[in-house]
TIVOMI-649175 format. One record per residue (C-alpha): residue number from 1; x, z, y. Coordinates in steps of 0.25 Angstrom, whole numbers, plus 2048, in hexadecimal, padded with zeros to 3 digits. Layout:
BEGIN
+-----+------+-----+-------+
: num : east :  up : north :
+-----+------+-----+-------+
: NUM :    X :   Z :     Y :
...
+-----+------+-----+-------+
This chain:
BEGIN
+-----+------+-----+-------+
: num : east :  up : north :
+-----+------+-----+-------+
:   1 :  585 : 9F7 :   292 :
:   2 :  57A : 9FF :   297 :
:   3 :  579 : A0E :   291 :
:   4 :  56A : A0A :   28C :
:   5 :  571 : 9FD :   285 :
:   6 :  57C : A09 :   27D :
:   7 :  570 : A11 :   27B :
:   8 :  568 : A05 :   273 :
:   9 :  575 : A01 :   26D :
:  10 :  579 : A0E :   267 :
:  11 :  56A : A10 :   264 :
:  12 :  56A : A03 :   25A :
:  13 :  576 : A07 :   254 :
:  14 :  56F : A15 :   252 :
:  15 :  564 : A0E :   249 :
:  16 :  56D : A06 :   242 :
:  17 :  576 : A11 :   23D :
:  18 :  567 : A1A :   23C :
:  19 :  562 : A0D :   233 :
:  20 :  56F : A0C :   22B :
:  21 :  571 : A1B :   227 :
:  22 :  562 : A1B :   222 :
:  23 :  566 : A0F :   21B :
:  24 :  571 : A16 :   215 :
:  25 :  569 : A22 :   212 :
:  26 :  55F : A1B :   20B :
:  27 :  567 : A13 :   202 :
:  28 :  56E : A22 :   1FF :
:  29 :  563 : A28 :   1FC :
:  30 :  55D : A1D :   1F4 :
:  31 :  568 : A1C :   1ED :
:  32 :  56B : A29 :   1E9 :
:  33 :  55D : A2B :   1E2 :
:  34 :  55F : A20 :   1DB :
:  35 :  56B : A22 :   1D5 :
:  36 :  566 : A30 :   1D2 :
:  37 :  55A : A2B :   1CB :
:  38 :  562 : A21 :   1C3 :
:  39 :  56C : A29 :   1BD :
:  40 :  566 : A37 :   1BD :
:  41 :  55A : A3D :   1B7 :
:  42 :  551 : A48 :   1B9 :
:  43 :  54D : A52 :   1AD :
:  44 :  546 : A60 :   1AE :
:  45 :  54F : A6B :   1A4 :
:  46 :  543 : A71 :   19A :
:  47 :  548 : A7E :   195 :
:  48 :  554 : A87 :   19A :
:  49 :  560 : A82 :   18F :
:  50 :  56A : A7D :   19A :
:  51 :  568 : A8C :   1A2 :
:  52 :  56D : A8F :   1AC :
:  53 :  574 : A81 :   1B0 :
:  54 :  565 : A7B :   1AF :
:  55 :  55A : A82 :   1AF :
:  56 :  548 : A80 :   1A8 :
:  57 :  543 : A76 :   1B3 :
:  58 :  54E : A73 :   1BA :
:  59 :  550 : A62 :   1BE :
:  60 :  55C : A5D :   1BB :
:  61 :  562 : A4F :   1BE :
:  62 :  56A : A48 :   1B0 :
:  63 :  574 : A3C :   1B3 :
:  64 :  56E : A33 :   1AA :
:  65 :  57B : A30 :   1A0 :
:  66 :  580 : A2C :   193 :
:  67 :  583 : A34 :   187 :
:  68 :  591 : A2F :   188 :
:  69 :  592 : A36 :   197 :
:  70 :  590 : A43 :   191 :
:  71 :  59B : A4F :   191 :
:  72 :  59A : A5C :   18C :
:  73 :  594 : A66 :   198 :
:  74 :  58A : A5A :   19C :
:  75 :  57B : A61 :   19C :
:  76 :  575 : A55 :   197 :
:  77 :  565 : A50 :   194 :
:  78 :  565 : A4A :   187 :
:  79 :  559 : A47 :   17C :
:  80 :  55B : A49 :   16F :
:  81 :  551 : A48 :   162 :
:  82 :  557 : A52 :   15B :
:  83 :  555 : A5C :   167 :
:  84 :  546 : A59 :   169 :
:  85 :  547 : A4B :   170 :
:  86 :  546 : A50 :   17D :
:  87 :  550 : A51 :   188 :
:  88 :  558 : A5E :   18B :
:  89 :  562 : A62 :   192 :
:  90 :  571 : A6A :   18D :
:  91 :  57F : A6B :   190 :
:  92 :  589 : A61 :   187 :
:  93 :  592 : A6B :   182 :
:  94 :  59A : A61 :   176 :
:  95 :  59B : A54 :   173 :
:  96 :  59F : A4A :   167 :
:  97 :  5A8 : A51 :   160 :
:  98 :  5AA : A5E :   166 :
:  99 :  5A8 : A6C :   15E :
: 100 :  5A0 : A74 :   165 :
: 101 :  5A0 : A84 :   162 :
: 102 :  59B : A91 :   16A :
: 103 :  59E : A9A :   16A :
: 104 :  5AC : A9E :   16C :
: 105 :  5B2 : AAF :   16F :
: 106 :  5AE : AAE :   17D :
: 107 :  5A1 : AA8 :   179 :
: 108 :  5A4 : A99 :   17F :
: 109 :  5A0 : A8C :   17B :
: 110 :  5AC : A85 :   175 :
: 111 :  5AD : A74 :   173 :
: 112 :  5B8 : A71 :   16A :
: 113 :  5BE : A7E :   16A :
: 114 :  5BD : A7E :   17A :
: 115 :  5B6 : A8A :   180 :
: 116 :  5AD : A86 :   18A :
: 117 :  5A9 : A8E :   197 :
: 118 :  59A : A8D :   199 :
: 119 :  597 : A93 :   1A6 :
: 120 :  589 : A8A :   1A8 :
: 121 :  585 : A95 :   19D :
: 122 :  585 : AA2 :   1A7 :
: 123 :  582 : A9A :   1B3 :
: 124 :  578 : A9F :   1BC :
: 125 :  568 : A9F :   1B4 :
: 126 :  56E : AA2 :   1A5 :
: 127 :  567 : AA9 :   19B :
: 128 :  566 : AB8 :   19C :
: 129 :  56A : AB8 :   18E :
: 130 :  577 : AB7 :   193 :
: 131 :  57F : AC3 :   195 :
: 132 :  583 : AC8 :   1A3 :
: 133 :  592 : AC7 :   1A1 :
: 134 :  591 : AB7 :   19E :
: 135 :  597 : AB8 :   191 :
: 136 :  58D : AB2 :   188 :
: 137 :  592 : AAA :   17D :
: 138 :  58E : A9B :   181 :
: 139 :  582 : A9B :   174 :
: 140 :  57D : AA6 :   16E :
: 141 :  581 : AA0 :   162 :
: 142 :  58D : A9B :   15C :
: 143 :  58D : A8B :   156 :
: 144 :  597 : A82 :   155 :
: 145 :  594 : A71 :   156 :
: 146 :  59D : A64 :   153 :
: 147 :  596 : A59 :   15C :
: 148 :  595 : A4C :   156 :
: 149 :  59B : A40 :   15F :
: 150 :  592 : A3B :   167 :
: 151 :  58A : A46 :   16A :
: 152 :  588 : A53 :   171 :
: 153 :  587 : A61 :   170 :
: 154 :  57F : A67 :   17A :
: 155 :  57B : A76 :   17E :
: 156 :  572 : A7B :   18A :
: 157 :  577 : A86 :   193 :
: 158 :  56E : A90 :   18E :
: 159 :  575 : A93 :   180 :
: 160 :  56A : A9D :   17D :
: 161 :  55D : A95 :   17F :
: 162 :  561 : A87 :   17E :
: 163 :  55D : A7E :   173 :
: 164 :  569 : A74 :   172 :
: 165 :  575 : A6F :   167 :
: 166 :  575 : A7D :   162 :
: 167 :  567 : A7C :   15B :
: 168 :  56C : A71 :   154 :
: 169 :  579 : A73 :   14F :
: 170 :  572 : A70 :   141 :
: 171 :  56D : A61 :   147 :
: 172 :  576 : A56 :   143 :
: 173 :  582 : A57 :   14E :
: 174 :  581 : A64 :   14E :
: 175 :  578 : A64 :   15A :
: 176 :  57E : A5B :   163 :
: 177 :  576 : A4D :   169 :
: 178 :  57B : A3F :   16A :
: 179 :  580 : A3A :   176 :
: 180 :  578 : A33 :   178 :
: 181 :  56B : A3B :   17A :
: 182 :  570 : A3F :   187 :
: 183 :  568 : A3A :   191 :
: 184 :  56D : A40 :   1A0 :
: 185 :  577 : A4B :   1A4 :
: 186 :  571 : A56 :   1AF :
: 187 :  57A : A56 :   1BB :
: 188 :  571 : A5F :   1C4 :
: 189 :  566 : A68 :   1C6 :
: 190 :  55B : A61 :   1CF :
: 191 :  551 : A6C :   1CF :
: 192 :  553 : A77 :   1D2 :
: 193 :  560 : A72 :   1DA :
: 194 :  56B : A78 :   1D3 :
: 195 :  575 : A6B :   1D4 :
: 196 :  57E : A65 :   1CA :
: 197 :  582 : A69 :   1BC :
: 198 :  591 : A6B :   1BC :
: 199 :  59A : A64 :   1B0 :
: 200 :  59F : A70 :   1A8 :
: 201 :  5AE : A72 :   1AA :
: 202 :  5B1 : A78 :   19D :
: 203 :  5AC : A6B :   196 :
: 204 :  5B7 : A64 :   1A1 :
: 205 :  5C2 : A67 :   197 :
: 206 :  5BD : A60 :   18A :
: 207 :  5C0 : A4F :   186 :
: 208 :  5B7 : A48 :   190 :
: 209 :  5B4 : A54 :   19A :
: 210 :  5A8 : A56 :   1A1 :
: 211 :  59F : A4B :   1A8 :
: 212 :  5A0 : A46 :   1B6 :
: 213 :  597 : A4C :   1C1 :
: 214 :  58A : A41 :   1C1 :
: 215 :  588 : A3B :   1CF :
: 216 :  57C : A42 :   1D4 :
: 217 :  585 : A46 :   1E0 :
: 218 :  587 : A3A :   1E5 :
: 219 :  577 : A36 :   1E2 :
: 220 :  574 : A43 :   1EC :
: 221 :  57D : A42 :   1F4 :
: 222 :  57A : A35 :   1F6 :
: 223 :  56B : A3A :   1F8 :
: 224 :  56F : A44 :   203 :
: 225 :  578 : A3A :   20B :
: 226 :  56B : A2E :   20C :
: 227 :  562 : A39 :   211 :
: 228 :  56C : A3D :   21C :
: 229 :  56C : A2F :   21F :
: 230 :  55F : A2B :   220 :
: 231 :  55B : A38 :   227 :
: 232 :  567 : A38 :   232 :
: 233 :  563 : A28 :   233 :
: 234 :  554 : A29 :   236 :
: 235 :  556 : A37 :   23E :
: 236 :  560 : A2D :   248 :
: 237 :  555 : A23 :   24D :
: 238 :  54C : A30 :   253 :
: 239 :  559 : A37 :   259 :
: 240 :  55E : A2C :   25E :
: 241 :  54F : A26 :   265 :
: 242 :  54E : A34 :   26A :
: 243 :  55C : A34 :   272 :
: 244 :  55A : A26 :   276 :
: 245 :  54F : A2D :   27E :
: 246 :  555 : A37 :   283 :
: 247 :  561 : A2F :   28A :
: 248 :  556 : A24 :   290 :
: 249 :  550 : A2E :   299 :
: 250 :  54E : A29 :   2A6 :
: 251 :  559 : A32 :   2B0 :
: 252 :  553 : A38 :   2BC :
: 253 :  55A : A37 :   2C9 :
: 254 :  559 : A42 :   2D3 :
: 255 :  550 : A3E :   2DE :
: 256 :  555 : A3F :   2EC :
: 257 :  552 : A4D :   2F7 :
+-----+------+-----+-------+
């Protein structure tokens, strides 16, 4: 076999593997954006009540979920009439038939007599009305809630601006939302990109624990991984025209004295 026979024969196999990894990359890529737009949402956070995890105009992506998915540290989206009918966002501290109290000596959140460590509350962004040692109480003020089965009580992480289960503790269920009025649960912060929301680990503790990581992930990674493809595949038909070129030159024999 002549080398310029190799060279077309390792050229065709070239473009097969160039077409297939485009392909590949394609269906990747396609398929990673459509599975992210069928199970998450996007939504914009109106106000600053879940400072400093998420912040007034920042673009969160929600796993579209159940209520029955729910566990206490999820920052859900959720629509409730008694709340204004409009969706907003909190952190699920309690569920059916947990007593909720704060706050105890140290100042903590407690959930059936359980202290819970909050440090989302003094993360980078909180409110200047905290003090500089970190030991504020986790509200400003004390309350104490029983949470009827099937719903949930939910607080934002800014205890001192946020409107949520506290204002209505006098509300049938003593502030707490059905279930059912949950419509996502944020897993990251799109815009500005600040990445996911971890699951609590104080909350890890307590009958049912906290909720699995969402797959968005995977979606991105496969996202990233169809790009490479498809750029590595269409950049190998240029590279590989341009050496084939290159080793076609005609050689030039020395002429004789």
């Amino acid at each position: 076999m002549s080398g310029s026979e190799r060279d077309d024969g390792r050229g065709r196999l070239g473009n097969v593997l160039s077409n297939l990894a485009v392909a590949v990359g394609c269906v990747l890529f396609l398929g990673g954006f459509a599975w992210g737009a069928v199970v998450y949402k996007p939504y914009t956070v109106p106000t600053d009540s879940m400072t400093p995890t998420v912040n007034a105009g920042d673009r969160v992506l929600a796993e579209r979920i159940g209520g029955g998915d729910v566990r206490r540290g999820d920052v859900v989206v959720f629509t409730d009439s008694t709340w204004g009918d409009v969706p907003m966002v909190k952190r699920v501290v309690g569920v059916g038939g947990d007593k909720i109290a704060c706050c105890d000596k140290e100042g903590r959140l407690t959930v059936n007599g359980k202290p819970i460590e909050e440090p989302y509350l003094r993360g980078e962004g909180a409110s200047s009305l905290l003090p500089a040692d970190g030991n504020a109480p986790a509200s400003p003020q004390n309350f104490t809630a029983d949470v009827p089965e099937g719903q949930l009580f939910l607080l934002g992480d800014e205890r001192n601006t946020s409107m949520d289960s506290r204002v209505h503790l006098e509300d049938p269920g003593q502030g707490s939302v059905p279930r059912g009025a949950v419509q996502a649960r944020v897993d990251a912060i799109a815009w500005p990109m600040n990445g996911m929301i971890g699951r609590p680990d104080a909350f890890a503790s307590l009958p049912g624990g906290v909720s699995s990581e969402g797959p968005l992930p995977l979606q991105v990674g496969a996202l990233v991984a169809g790009v490479v493809l498809i750029l590595g595949g269409a950049s190998y038909g240029p590279l590989a025209a341009r050496s084939g070129r290159g080793s076609k030159r005609p050689k030039v024999s020395a002429g004789a004295h």
